[in-house]
N, C-alpha and C positions, 0 to 999 in steps of 0.2 A: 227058261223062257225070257227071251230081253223085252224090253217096253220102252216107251218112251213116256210116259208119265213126267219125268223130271223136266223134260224139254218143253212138253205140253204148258208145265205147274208154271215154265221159267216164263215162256210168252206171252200168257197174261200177267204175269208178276201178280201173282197167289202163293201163300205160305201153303205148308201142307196140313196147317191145321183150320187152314180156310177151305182147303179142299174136302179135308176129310167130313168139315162140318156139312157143307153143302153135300155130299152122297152119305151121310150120315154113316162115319166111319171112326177110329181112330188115328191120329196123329203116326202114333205107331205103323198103324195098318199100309198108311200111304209111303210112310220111312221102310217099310219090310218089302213091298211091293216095288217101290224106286230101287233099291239094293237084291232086288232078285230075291229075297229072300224067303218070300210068299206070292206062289200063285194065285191071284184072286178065283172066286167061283165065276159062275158064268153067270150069275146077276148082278156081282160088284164088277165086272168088264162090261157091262151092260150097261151101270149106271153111269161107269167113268168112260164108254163113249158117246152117251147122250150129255153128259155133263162138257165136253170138250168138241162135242158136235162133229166127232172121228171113228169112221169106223171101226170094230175091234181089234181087224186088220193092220189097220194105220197103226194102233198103237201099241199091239203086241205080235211079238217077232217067235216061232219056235228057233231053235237054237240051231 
């Protein structure tokens, strides 16, 4: 599943450990999620499109 998280993170110029803080997550979480390498559940795509004010759409792609 691709995302746009990284693009998102870049346009407000937030770290990912500011993002993670704010949807209460890990640093990691947000680094595995930006690399494809964790599909979030459908509550953490929840929080991280009310957090960027995008719908889940917007931000994640199936492949």
């Amino acid at each position: 599943m691709k995302n746009n998280i990284r693009v998102e993170r870049a346009i407000l110029r937030i770290s990912q450990q500011d993002l993670a803080n704010a949807i209460g997550v890990s640093r990691q979480t947000i680094f595995a999620i930006e690399n494809e390498k964790f599909i979030p559940s459908t509550e953490l795509a929840l929080k991280l499109s009310a957090y960027f004010g995008k719908s889940v759409n917007d931000l994640f792609q199936l492949d």
